[in-house]
N, C-alpha and C positions, 0 to 999 in steps of 0.2 A: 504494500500500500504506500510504503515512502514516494514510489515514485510514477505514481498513478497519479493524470492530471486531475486538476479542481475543476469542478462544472456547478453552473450559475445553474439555478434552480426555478421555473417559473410558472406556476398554477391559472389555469382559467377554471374560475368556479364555475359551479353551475346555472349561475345567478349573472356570471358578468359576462361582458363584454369583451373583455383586455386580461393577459395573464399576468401575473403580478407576481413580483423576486418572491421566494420565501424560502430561498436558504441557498448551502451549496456542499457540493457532495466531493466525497470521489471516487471517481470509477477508472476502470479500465481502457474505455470506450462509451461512444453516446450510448448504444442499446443498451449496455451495462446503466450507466448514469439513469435512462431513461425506468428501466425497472425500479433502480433502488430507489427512487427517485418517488415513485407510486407508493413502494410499501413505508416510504418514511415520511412524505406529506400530506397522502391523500389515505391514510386510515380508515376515516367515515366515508369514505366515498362524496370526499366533496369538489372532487374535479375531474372534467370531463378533456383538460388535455394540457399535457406536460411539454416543455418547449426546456432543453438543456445547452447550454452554450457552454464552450471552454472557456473558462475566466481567463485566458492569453489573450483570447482572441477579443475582447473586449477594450472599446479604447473609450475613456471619459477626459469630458471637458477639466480643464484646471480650476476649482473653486478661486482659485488667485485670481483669474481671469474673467470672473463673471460679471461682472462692470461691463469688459468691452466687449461680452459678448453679446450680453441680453439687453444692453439698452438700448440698441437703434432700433428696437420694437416699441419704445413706450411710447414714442413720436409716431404712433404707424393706429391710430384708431379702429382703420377694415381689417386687422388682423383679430382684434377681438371685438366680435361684434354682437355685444351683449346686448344692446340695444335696441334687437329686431324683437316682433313680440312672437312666438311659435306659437302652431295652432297643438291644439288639448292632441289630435290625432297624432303628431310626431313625438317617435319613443328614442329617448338615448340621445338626446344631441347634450 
């Protein structure tokens, strides 16, 4: 197991939309990750699909850097446009 990669862990409940981190493991290989993956976060049977990524392969932004990345959005209104009114029929936006 020393040198068996790490893999990123991510649940879509039965309930959502989006699969969501909830831990991380390690396996041999994705099929591997993917099982162990089942029997260690989805117990209750509370998800209907596992998505495992190798933590290598993962690149995140710099929290030092977040100033110049996410502020030429604030100046930018249609990007979030909270402002439209949705009708009662649209689910999930």
């Amino acid at each position: 197991m020393k040198n068996w990669p790490l893999f990123e862990i991510f649940i879509r409940s039965k309930n959502g939309l989006d699969h969501r981190h909830v831990g991380s493991l390690h396996a041999t290989d994705a099929k591997m990750a993917i099982e162990n993956a089942r029997d260690v976060y989805t117990r209750r049977m509370e998800g209907v699909s596992i998505w495992v990524v190798e933590s290598k392969l993962i690149t995140a932004s710099d929290p030092g850097e977040a100033e110049a990345l996410f502020e030429p959005a604030e100046d930018k209104i249609y990007r979030h446009p909270t402002f439209y009114d949705l009708p009662d029929e649209l689910k999930h936006m």
